[in-house]
Structures are given as C-alpha cells and as structure tokens.
N, C-alpha and C positions, 0 to 999 in steps of 0.2 A: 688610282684605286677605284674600282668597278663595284659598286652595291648592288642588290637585288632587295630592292625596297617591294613589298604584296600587302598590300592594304588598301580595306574596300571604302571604305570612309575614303569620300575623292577628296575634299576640304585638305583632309589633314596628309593623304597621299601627295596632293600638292606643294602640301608648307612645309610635310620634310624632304620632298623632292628638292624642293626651290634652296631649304636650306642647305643641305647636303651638296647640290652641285657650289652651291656659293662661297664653298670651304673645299672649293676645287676637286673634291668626288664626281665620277660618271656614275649618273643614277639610269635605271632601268626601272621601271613602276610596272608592277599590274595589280589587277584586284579581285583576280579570283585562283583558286586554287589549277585548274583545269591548265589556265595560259603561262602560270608560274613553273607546273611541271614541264610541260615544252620549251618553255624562256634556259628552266635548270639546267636541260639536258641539250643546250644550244649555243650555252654559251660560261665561259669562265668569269668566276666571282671572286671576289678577296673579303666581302661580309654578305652576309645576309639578315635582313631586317622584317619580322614577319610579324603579321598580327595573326591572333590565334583564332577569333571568328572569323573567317572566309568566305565565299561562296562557294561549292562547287567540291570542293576538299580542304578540310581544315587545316591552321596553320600546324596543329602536333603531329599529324601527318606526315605532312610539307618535310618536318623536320625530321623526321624517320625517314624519308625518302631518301632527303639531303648525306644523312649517314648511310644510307646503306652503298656510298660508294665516294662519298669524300668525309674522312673525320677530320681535314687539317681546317678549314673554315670557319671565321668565328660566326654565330647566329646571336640575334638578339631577338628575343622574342617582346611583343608590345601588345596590352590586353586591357581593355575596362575591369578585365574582371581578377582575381586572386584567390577565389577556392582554389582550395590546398589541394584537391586533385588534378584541376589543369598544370597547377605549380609544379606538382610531380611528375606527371607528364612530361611536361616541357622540359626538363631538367634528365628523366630517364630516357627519352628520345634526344638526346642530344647539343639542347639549347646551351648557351653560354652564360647566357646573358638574359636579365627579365627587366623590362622597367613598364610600370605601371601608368595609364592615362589618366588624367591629362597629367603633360611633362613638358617642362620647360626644354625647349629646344637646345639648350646649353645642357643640361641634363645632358639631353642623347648624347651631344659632341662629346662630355666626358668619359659617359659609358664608353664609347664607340673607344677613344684614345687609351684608354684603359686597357680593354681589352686586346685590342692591336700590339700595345705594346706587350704585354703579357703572352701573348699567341708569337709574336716574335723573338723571343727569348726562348721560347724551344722549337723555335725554325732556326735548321741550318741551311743557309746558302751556299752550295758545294759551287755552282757554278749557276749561269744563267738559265740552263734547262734542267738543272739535278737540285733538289732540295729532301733533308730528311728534316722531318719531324721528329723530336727526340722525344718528347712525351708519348707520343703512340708509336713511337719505335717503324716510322713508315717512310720509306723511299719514293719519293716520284719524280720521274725524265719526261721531259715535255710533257706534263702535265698528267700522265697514266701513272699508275700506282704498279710499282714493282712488285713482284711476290718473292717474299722473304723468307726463309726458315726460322724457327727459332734462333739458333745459334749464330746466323748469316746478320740478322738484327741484332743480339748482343755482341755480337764481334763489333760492327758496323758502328751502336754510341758507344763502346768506352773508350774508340776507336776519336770519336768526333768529344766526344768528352774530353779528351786531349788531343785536340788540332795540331798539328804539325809538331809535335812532342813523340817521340820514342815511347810506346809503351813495352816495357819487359816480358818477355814470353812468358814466366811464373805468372805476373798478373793476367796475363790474356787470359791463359787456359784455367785457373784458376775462378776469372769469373763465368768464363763461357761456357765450360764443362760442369761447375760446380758441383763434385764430389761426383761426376758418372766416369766411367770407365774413357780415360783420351785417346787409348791407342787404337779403337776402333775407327776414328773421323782425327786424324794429323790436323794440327792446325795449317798445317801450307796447304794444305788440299782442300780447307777451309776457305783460307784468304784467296787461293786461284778460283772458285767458285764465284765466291762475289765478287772477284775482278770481273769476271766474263760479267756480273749484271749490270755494270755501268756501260750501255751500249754506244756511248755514245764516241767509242776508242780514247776519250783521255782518260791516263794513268793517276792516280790518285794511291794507291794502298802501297804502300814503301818498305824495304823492310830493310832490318840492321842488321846485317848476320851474324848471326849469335846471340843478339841482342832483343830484339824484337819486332815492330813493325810500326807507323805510324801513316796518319792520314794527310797529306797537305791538301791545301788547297789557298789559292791567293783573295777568296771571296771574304 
C-alpha cells in the first residue's frame, strides 16, 4: 500500500510517516504543494493524506488536481482548522475523508481501514492490470483510464453486478437503453465494442445465445 502523505508541519510529517510505515504502508512525504504535484504525476498511490494549509499550493487544490484525472483514490484530508467553507471545499473538490488535529494516531489507522475497505467494495478486480470502479462507472488497464460511452459503462456494471451469472437479454437492454429507441445501437454491436476495449486480448464478455451474456472472471 503506497501513501502520499504532504504535510508541512515536519514534527507531525514524521510521526505519521514513522506510524504509517510501521503498519507496513510505503510512505512518500513532502511538504509543500509545488513537490506534491511532481511526486502525483510520477508516481501511483492507493491514498492520499493531505493537510490543507500547504506551502506553495494548497491542500483543496492538491485535491482538485488529484480529481481531475484519477476519481478511484481515497484522500484524507487533515486540518487545524474546520470553517465550514474549507469543509465544503474539501468535500466538493473531492476529498473522502476529514479528520481534524490534534488526532490520535489510532484515530488515522481507523479512518484510513475504513475508508479502504469501503473504497473496495466498489472496486472490481477484473484481473491484475483491469479494474472497474463501480461507483464511478470507470475502467482502468494498467493504470490509464479507459473511455467509456454511456451505454458501454451500463452495459459493463450490471454486467459486473452479476459476475459470472447469465444476465437475460430483456434485463440488459432494458436497463441500458432505458425506454430509447434499441434498434438503432443492437446490443451485440454493443458488447463487440467493449470487447475490443479490454486491450489487453483476454476475453471476459460471454454470451448465451438466446439468453444473454455474462461477465467472468476468476479475480
């Protein structure tokens, strides 16, 4: 598990460094905004733990940044402060997560387990390079974000919403089309579509003929 702890207070950048690896997390520390955005865009993270006063670029920022091209990461943001407009902030830029200082180090561990497991509950592990997000409806193969059509993403969960299960062509087109006109976009010409975006040549999308099609996968 790879963290991206940015907090400028070094004292406290230290004690959750030190705690954080000791609970067998890789931490990565900086402490200002400037070296955080270089660090983001250099390297892959599984959380992110930002304080919101920074140097350089703030942490609400940071986390605008962070969203404008990964939403599956959980963020936790960490703050002296709690006016209710950094709150909103933080929460409409993206954050997951707030806890307020001083906080007991146990504190964080819970936030952190919390959140993780909640954040994996709508990750699917298709395979070792292919994972969707089923809350944000988002595909990513080695780490790049797929681009999805509408219909190509509701095919795709209710698809993974029943894992290796048969779902019936009436329910398919039913929810994917949702009262629009199906005979313009065939559902097979659907499902060949998002076949070709798993590039990675393994077959995942099944179908039952007559029946329907489902998704396996052994993950």
């Amino acid at each position: 598990m790879k963290v991206l702890l940015i907090e400028d207070d070094i004292q406290l950048n230290t004690t959750i460094s030190n705690f954080l690896e000791s609970i067998s997390y890789n931490v990565i520390s900086t402490m200002d905004g400037e070296v955080a955005i270089n660090t983001i865009d250099n390297n892959i993270f599984n959380l992110f733990i930002i304080d919101i006063n920074i140097p350089k670029i703030n942490g609400l920022d940071i986390v605008k940044y962070i969203r404008q091209k990964d939403t599956m990461t959980p963020i936790i943001m960490i703050t002296a402060s709690m006016e209710l407009n950094n709150f909103q902030k933080a929460f409409k830029n993206g954050c997951d997560e707030y806890i307020k200082k001083p906080f007991f180090l146990e504190e964080l561990e819970i936030r952190i387990n919390n959140l993780l497991e909640k954040t994996q509950n709508n990750i699917i592990h298709i395979s070792d390079t292919i994972i969707y997000d089923m809350e944000y409806e988002e595909l990513k193969i080695d780490d790049k974000i797929i681009k999805l059509r509408k219909k190509e993403r509701k095919f795709l969960t209710i698809l993974l919403q029943n894992i290796n299960h048969t779902v019936d062509i009436d329910t398919l087109q039913n929810y994917i089309w949702d009262n629009e006109i199906r005979e313009v976009y065939p559902l097979r010409q659907l499902v060949s579509e998002l076949r070709n975006k798993f590039t990675t040549g393994e077959k995942f999308i099944f179908a039952d003929i007559g029946i329907g099609y489902r998704f396996e996968t052994k993950k």
